[in-house]
N, C-alpha and C positions, 0 to 999 in steps of 0.2 A: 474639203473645207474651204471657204471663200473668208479673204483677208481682207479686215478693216482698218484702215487708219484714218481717222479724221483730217480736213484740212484744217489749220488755224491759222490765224494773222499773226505772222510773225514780228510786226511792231509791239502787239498785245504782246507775247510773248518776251521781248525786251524790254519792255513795261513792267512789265510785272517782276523780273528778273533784278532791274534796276532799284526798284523802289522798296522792294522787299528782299533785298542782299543775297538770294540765291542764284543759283546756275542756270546756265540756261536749259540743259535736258529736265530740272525740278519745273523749274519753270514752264515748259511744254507742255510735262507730264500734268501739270495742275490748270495750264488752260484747255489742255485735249479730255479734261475730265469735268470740265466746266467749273470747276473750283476755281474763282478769278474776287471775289468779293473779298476783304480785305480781313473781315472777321471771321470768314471761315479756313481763309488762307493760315491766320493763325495757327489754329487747331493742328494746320498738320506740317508750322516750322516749328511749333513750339512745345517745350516739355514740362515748363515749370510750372509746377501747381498753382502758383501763384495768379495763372489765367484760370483757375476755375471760377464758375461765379459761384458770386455770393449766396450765400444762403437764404439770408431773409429776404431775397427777392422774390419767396415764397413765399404767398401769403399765410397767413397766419402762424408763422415760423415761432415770430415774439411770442405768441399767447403760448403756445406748445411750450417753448423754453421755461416758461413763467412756471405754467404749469407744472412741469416737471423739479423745477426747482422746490416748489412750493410743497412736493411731495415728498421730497428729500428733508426738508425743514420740518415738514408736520410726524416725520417716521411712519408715511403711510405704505401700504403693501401694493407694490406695481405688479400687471401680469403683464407680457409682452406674449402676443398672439400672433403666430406667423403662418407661412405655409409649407408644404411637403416638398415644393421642386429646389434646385438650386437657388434661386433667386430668394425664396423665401427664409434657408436654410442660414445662406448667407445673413441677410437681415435681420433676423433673429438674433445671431452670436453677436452682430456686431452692434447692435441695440445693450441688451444682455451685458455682454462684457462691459461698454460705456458706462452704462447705469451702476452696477455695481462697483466700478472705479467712483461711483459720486457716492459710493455708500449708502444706496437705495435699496429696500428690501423688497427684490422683485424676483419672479419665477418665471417660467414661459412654458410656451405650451405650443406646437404644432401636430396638425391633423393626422393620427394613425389609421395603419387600419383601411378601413371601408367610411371612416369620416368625412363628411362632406366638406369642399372648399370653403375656408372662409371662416372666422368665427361664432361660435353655435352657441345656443339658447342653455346648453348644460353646462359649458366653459364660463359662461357670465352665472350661472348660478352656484356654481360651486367656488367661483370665484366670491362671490356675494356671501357666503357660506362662510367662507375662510377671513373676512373681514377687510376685502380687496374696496381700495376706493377707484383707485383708475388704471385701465386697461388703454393700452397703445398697439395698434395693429398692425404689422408691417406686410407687406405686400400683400395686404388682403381688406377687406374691410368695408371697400366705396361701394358695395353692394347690398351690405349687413344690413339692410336699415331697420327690420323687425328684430331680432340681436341688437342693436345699439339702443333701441327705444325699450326693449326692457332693464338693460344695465341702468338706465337713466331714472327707472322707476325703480331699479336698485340701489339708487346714491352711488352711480358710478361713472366716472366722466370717460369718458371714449375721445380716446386722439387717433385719429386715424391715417397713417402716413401710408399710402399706395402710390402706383404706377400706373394702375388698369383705366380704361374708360368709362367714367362716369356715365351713369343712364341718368333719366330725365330728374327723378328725384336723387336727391343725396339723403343720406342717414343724418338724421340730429345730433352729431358728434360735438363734443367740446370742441373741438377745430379738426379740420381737414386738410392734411400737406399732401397735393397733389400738381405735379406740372402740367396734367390735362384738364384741369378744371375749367368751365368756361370763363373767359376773360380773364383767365390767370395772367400776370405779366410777365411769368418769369418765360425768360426768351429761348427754351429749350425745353420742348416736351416730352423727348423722347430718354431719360432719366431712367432705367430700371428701379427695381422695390430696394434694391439693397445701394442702388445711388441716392433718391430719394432717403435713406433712412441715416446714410452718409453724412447728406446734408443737415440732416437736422444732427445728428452727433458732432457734426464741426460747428455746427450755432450753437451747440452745450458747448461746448470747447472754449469760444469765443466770449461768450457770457462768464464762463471761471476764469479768465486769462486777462482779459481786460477791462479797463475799468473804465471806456469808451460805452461797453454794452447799456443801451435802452438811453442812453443820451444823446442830445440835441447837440449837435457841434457843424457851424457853418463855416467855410472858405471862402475868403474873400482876396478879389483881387483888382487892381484899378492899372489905367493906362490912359498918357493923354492923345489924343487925339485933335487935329486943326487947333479951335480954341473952347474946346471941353476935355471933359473928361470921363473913359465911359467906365461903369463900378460892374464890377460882375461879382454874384454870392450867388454860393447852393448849400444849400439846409443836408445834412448827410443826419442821419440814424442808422447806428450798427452797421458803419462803411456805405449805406444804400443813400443813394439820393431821393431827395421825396421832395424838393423843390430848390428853384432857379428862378434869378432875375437876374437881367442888364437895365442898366438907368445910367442913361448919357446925360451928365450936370454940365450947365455953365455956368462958371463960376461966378457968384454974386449975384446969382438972376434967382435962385430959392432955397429957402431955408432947407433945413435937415427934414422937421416935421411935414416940409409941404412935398417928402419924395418918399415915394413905396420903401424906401431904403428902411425907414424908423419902425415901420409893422417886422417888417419881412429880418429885421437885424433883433428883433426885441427876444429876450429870454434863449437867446445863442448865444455859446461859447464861440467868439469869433477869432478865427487862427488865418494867420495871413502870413504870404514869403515877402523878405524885406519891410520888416515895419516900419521904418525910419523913413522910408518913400513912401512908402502907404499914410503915413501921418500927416508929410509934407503933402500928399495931395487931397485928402482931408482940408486940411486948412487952407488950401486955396479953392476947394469949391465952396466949404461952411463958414470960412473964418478960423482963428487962433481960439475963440471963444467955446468953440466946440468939440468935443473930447470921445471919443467913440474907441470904447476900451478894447483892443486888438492885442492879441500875444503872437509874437513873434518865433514862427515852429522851423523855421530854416536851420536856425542851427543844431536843433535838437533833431531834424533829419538828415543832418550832417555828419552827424555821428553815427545812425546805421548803416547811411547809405552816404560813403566817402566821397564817390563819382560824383554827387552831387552839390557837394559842398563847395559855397563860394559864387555858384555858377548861379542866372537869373531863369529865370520860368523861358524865358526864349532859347537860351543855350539851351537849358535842361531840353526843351521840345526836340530841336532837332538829333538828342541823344536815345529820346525816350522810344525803348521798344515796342512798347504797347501803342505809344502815341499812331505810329506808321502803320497801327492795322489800320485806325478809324478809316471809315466809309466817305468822309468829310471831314476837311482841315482841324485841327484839332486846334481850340483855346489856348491863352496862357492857362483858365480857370481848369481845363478837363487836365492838362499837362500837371497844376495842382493836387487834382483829384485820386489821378494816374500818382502819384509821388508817395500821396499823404496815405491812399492805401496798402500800397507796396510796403512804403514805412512802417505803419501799423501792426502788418503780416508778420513781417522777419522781425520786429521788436519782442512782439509777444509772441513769437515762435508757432503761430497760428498753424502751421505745418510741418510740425515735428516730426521726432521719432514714434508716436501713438498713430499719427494720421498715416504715415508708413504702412503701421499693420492695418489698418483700416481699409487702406487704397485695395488692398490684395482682394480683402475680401469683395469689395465693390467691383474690382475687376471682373472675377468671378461670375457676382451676378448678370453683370452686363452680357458679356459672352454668352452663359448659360440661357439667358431670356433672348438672345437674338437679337439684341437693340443695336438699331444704325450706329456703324463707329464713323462717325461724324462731330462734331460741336465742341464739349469739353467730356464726353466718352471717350475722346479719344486720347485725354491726356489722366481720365481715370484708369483704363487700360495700360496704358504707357507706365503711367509712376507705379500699377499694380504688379506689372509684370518685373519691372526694375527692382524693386523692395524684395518681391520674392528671391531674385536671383543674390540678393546681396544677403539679406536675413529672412528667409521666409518666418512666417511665423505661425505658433505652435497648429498641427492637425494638416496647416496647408506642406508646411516642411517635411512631415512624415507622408503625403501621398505625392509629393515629389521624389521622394527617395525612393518608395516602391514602385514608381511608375521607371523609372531610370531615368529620372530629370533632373534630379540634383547637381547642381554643377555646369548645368549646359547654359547656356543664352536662350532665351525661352522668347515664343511668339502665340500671341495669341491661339494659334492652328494646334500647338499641343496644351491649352489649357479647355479648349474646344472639345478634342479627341479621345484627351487623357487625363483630366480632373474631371471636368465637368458631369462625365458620362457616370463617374463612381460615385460620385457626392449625389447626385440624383438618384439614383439605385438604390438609394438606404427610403429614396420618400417613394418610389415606384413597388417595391416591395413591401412598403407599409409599415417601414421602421424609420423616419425621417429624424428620431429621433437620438439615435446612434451617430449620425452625422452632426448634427449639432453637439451632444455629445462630445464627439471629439474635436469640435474646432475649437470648443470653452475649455476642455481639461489643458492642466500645466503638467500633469504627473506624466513623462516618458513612458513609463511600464504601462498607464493605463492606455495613453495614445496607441502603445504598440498593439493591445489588444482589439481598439474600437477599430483602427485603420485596415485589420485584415477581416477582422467580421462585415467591413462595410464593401471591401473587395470579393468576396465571397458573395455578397448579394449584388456584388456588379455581374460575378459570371452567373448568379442564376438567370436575373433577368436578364441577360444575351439571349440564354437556352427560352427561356420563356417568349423574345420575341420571336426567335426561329420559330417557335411549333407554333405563335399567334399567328404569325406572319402567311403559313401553309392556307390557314382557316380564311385569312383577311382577304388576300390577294381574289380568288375566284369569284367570293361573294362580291367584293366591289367592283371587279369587270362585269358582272354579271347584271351589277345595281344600275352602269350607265344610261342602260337606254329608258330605264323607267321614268330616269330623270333628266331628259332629255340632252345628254352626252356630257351636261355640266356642274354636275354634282356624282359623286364615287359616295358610297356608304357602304358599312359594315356595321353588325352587332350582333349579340347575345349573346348566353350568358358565358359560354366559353372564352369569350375574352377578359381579361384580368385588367380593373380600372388604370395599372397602375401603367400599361404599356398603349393607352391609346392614344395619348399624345404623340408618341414614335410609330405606331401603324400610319396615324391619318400622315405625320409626314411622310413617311414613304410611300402613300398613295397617292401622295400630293407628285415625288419623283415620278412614280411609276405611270399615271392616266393625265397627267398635265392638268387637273381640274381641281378646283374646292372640296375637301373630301372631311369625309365626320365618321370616325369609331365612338362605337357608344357599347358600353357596359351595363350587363344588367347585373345589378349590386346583391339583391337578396329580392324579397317577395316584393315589395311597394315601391323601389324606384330603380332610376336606369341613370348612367353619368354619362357626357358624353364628351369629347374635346373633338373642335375642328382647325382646321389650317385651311389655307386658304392659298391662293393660284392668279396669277394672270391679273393682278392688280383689284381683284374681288376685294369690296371691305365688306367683313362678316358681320360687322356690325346691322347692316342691311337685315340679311337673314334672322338673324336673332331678336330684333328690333319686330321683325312681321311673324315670329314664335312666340314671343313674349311669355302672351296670356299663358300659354303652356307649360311655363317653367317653374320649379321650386324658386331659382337659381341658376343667374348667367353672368358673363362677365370676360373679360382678356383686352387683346389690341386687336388690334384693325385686322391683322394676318393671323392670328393665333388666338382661341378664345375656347371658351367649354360652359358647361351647361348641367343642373340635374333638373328629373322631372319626375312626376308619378307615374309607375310603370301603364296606370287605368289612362292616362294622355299619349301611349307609344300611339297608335294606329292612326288618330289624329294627326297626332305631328308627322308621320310618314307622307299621310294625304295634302297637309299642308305645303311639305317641302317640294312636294312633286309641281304645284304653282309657283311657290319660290323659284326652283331652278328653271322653270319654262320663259322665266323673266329676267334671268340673269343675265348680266352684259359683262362679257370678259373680254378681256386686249386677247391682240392674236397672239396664238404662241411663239414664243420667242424660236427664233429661229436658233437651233442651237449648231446649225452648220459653219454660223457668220462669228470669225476671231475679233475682237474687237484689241487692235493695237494700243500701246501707250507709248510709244518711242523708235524709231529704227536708229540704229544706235550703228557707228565707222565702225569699225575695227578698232581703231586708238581707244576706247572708251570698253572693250572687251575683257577687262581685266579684274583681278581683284577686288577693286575698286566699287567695282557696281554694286556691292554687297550694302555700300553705303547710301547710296539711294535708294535700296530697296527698303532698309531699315527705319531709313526716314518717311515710307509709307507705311511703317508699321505701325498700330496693328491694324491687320487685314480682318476681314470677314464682310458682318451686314454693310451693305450699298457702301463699302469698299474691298474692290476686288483685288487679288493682287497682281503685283502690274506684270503684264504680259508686250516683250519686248520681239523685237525682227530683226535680225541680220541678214547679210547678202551676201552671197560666194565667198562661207567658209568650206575647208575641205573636212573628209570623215577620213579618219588616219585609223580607226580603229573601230570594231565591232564583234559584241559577242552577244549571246544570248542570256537569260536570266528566267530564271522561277522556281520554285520549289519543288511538286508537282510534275510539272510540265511548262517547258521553256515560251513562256508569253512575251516575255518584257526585254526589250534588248537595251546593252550598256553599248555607251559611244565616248569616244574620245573625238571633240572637235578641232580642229587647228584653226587659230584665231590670231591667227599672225604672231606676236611676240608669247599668246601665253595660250599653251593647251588647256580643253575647258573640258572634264570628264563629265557625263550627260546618260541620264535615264531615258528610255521614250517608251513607257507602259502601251499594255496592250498591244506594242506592233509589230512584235515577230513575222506577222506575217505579212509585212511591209518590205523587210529586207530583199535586195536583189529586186521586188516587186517596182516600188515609188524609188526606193535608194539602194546603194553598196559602198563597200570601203573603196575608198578613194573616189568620191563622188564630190562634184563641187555643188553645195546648195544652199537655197535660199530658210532659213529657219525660224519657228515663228516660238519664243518660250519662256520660262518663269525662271527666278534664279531663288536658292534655298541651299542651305547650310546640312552637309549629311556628318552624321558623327557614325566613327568606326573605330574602335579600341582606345575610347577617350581623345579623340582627334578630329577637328573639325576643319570642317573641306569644303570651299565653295563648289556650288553643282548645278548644271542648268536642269530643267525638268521643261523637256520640250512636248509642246503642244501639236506641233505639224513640222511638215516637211516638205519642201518640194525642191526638183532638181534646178538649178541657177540656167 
């Protein structure tokens, strides 16, 4: 294996160290990772939810809330429509359980069965049936548009909250919460269905809690400057900004009404720090004669927030956390902004003990759909994993305790391994509904029964990928060369809908190329999910099928499909031009270690666990960080495996602190590349092993070579 460590500028590195209060190995770690921008830097020093953003910076966020309130007030009957995987499972309960805390009389429904993706044309009519006015979909939906156009000619409004990629039309929904929409503003699009559905449960939250919600309230601040004065105001709605002005007055040179100030100040609650200065410089640009009615909110953010008290929007800046991510100097006005929402937050408790169990579940989804932990995923994941270890809550608590996780410190890598994979087994097997089930029950004894029926459908579907797996593998070595070596395919009817999304992944490991299982369901159609390789967006492909499909839809890397079984042979011929056109990156060379650190000997110690944690959580497009030493000794070695001895244990000598150490797969390394009492150079991961209720740091080394 060939070792990479990047060069960086070690100025940048002190830079970034300096300005943003950490270390200098964080610091390295996050320039050698190209993480150097100020807002992303965030993300990964920071944990309090209070960086998440805001909600209604989705559009249409307010009309949804309206809505939903409006159905609560009229005693109308809501269905909540979700999907069969994790992500959808999740978003359901956590929809679901919100809404019936508002005393809404709503039901839900996700896809059993041989049900196709998505909400169907007999859900909206039975729903219609039953006296349903509106229907809210959660990870599903932005594709429904024949489904949404007849609930409409049912008198039924459609909110549709997803994640997936919009195709060219949209459905006619009452409103659509989506972070991929085109020209959306909100500044992260990569949100899963049950973050998405997060969000709009924390704008109900926001709207019952405060009495701020769907009101006009502007900040205003002033400073003089040579011999003017320049006014800065932004217009905030539900915390979001929706407009800003600066107007530099000289005093006595124009009236109030001859400056933007009187449109842009009119029909605002105007709240301003220090009123008493703000008055005084009022009257020296307008005169005494002019009166511009301000309340004074300093000291009432004095009181939640102590630090602050006393101190002026300048002091405050150079204290303000959030102030030091901005990209560009920050305001006295944004240092306001930055204060008055903070304020707001912890007053009305915008992030309680409720958003706790909320976070878990939205952890979940993220993980379970593969979404980049990057942006503010990464501090949904963080506070999701934290809440569990302190109070899981109810369904997540009982498949921690049967996974043997209760009690430990948890990382992302076993909500991946070890929930993720059971919660989804109840929709792979065609019961998704057992799982939601059990994350809504409060009764123990009944949790105790749905938890082990849903574990039971985790071991079938293992056994059910094994024997798919036999079938999948040869067909798709076999499929390469039709399709010119870059596309992998498998189907019929022997395959089980519920496991093609984990064949084509593992086709995806196995042939390094874009690969599609597809299911033939019964007589008239065929399902199929693809994954995707080498930086391929499927969208491409599915875009030039189209016409072919019932039904398509996913992200960029992960996506599925159904179609009329009378269109297979077609679409076979089609894809065979599809992949003759496909343009993939070269394969990753997976000989090449990509370094994050070479790390003395002094820094070899316990201690490290702590900057690994500070890159938690690990997974999409963050890897976990992979560290080098130099001329430590091997004091110890044995063998290990079940079976048959594969995997050797080591003990390293690391100067002041011995470091016990896994190196899988290398038995037959030993004596070969290394032996006891060898001095060498080691390239490897650090992770936490638990053994009879005990937790032990542990290197988990990647290579080896002799110093």
């Amino acid at each position: 294996m060939n070792w990479e460590k990047k060069e960086i500028s070690a100025e940048l590195v002190k830079d970034l160290a300096n300005r943003y209060g950490c270390d200098l190995l964080t610091a390295s770690i996050l320039v050698r990772r190209g993480i150097t921008a100020g807002e992303e830097i965030c993300y990964f020093l920071e944990s309090d939810v209070r960086h998440l953003r805001n909600p209604f910076l989705l559009p249409g966020m307010e009309d949804a809330v309206e809505r939903i309130l409006a159905a609560r007030d009229e005693g109308e009957r809501v269905l909540v429509f979700g999907d069969r995987d994790v992500d959808g499972i999740t978003s359901t309960t956590l929809l679901v359980r919100n809404l019936r805390k508002l005393g809404i009389d709503v039901r839900w429904q996700v896809p059993q069965g041989d049900d196709a993706y998505g909400l169907s044309l007999e859900a909206v009519e039975q729903f219609a049936a039953d006296y349903g006015t509106l229907i809210i979909t959660v990870d599903c939906g932005i594709s429904n548009i024949e489904e949404i156009e007849k609930a409409r000619a049912l008198g039924i409004d459609v909110i549709v909250v997803d994640h997936h990629n919009p195709q060219e039309t949209l459905p006619e929904a009452y409103v659509i919460i989506n972070p991929k929409l085109k020209d959306s503003p909100y500044p992260f699009r990569d949100l899963c269905g049950c973050g998405v559905t997060y969000k709009l449960v924390s704008a109900l939250r926001f709207a019952q809690k405060s009495e701020l919600y769907g009101q006009n309230i502007c900040l205003l601040t002033t400073r003089p400057t040579n011999e003017a004065f320049v006014v800065e105001a932004v217009q905030l709605r539900n915390l979001v900004e929706v407009g800003r002005l600066t107007e530099t007055i000289i005093p006595g040179m124009v009236n109030l009404e001859q400056t933007r100030l009187l449109p842009f100040l009119k029909d605002q609650q105007i709240l301003t720090w220090d009123g008493a200065q703000q008055k005084k410089a009022f009257a020296k640009m307008f005169g005494t004669g002019v009166e511009v009615y301000m309340l004074d909110i300093a000291p009432e953010i004095g009181k939640v927030l102590p630090a602050v008290a006393g101190k002026s929007l300048l002091r405050i800046k150079e204290l303000s956390r959030i102030a030091k991510y901005a990209d560009k100097p920050a305001s006295e006005l944004d240092v306001f902004i930055n204060l008055f929402v903070s304020f707001v937050q912890k007053r009305e408790a915008w992030y309680g003990e409720e958003d706790q169990e909320d976070l878990q579940l939205a952890a979940l989804g993220t993980i379970a759909d593969l979404m980049p932990l990057r942006d503010e995923n990464r501090i949904i994941v963080r506070s999701g994993l934290a809440a569990m270890e302190t109070r899981a809550r109810p369904g997540v608590s009982d498949l921690l305790f049967k996974q043997g996780l209760a009690g430990r410190h948890l990382r992302a890598v076993d909500l991946a391994w070890q929930l993720c994979p059971v919660i989804n087994a109840a929709g792979r097997m065609g019961k998704p509904d057992r799982a939601v089930h059990l994350l809504l029950e409060e009764e123990s004894a009944k949790r105790e029964a749905l938890v082990n029926e849903v574990l039971e459908m985790n071991e079938s579907r293992k056994k059910l990928g094994a024997d798919i797996w036999n079938i999948v593998e040869p067909m798709a070595q076999a499929s390469l060369e039709a399709y010119s070596n870059k596309l992998a395919i498998a189907f019929g009817p022997e395959i089980h809908r519920g496991v093609t999304g984990i064949m084509a992944s593992k086709m995806v490991n196995r042939f390094k190329v874009p690969s599609l299982v597809v299911a033939f369901n019964g007589e008239h159609t065929v399902t199929g999910s693809l994954r995707s390789s080498r930086g391929y967006d499927l969208r491409s492909l599915l875009e030039q099928c189209a016409d072919l499909f019932l039904d398509w839809g996913g992200h960029d890397f992960a996506a599925g499909f159904s179609m009329l079984k009378s269109n297979w042979e077609a679409f076979l011929e089609r894809l065979k031009l599809v992949a003759a056109a496909m343009e993939l990156a070269d394969s990753e060379d997976e000989e090449l270690i990509q370094i994050d650190a070479e790390l003395p000997l002094k820094f070899m110690n316990a201690d490290l666990l702590n900057i690994v944690d500070l890159f938690e959580p690990y997974g999409e497009e963050n890897e976990p960080l992979t560290f080098l030493v130099k001329n430590v000794k091997i004091i110890d070695i044995s063998l290990m495996g079940k079976n048959e001895a594969k995997h050797v244990k080591l003990t390293i000598d690391a100067g002041a602190y011995k470091w016990p150490a896994v190196y899988w797969q290398a038995a037959e390394k030993v004596k070969r590349d290394f032996d006891l009492n060898d001095t060498v150079d080691m390239v490897f991961r650090v992770n936490r092993n638990y053994f009879n209720g005990n937790e032990t740091p542990q290197l988990i080394i990647t290579d080896i070579k002799r110093s």
